[in-house]
C-alpha positions, 0 to 999 in steps of 0.5 A: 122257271119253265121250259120254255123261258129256260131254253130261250134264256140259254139260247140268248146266252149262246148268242154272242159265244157263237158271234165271237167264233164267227170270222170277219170276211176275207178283204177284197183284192186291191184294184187301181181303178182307170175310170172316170170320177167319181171313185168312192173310197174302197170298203176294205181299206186293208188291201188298199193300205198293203198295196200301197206299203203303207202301216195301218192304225186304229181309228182312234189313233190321233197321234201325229196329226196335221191336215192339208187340202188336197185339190183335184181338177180334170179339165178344169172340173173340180173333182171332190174328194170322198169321205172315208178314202183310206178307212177301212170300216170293218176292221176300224183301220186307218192308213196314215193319210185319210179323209173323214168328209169331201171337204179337200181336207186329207188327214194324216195322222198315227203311223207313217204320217212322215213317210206317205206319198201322194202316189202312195194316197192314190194307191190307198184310195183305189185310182191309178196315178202316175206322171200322165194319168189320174183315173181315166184322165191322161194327158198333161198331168201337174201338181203343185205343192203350196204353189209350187211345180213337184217335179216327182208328184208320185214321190211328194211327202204328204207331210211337208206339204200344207195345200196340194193342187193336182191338175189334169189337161186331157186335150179331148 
């Protein structure tokens, strides 16, 4: 064998030891966002799912599972939810409430599925919420679950809910 292709085997051969040594990229601080929609979900999930004190699991993490459809109106404009609210991709994590599509649809699934909140998904996904605000939008703020008024929309259980509606007046 020459030299040549010595070298370059021994390179090749160095290549993964050294992108095993290299470390994953610290993740960035959680921020409540008060903006107007659209909020996309946020990379590092991470520091979403400790804010909000929630567990993390694995991506295939399937255990527990049951969907409901969550519904978000500001003013009477329908506001979408996004793909990938409360995955983080890097680290292949999930937080026990997340989507996979803006279909409405909120997954709950692996660790904590029983215990998270809707205030707690808010966290998760990167928006304030709080009994007047949802983003930018303050005013009269209502949620119902399966057509019923929550009285504590922050503190509502994903878990008991099938259909959760969120409406939003401003006044402006």
């Amino acid at each position: 064998m020459g030299g040549r292709v010595r070298r370059l085997l021994v390179a090749l051969a160095c290549v993964p030891a050294l992108a095993a040594c290299v470390a994953q990229a610290a993740p960035a601080p959680a921020e409540l966002r008060t903006s107007p929609p659209p909020w996309p979900a946020p990379r590092d999930g991470i520091s979403y799912f400790d804010a909000a004190g929630v567990p993390a699991s694995r991506l295939d993490d399937r255990s527990n599972q049951k969907v409901l459809t969550l519904s978000i109106e500001i003013d009477g404009v329908a506001v979408p939810l996004v793909p990938n609210i409360g995955i983080d991709r890097p680290r292949a994590l999930q937080a026990p409430a997340h989507t996979h599509d803006d279909s409405g649809a909120v997954w709950l699934e692996g660790a904590g599925v029983k215990e998270i909140t809707l205030g707690q998904f808010f966290t998760v996904w990167g928006v304030r919420f709080d009994e007047r605000c949802l983003g930018a939008a303050c005013g009269r703020l209502e949620v119902a679950a399966d057509a019923v008024p929550v009285a504590d929309a922050a503190g509502l259980r994903l878990w008991e809910a099938g259909d959760v509606q969120i409406r939003v007046t401003t006044g402006g």
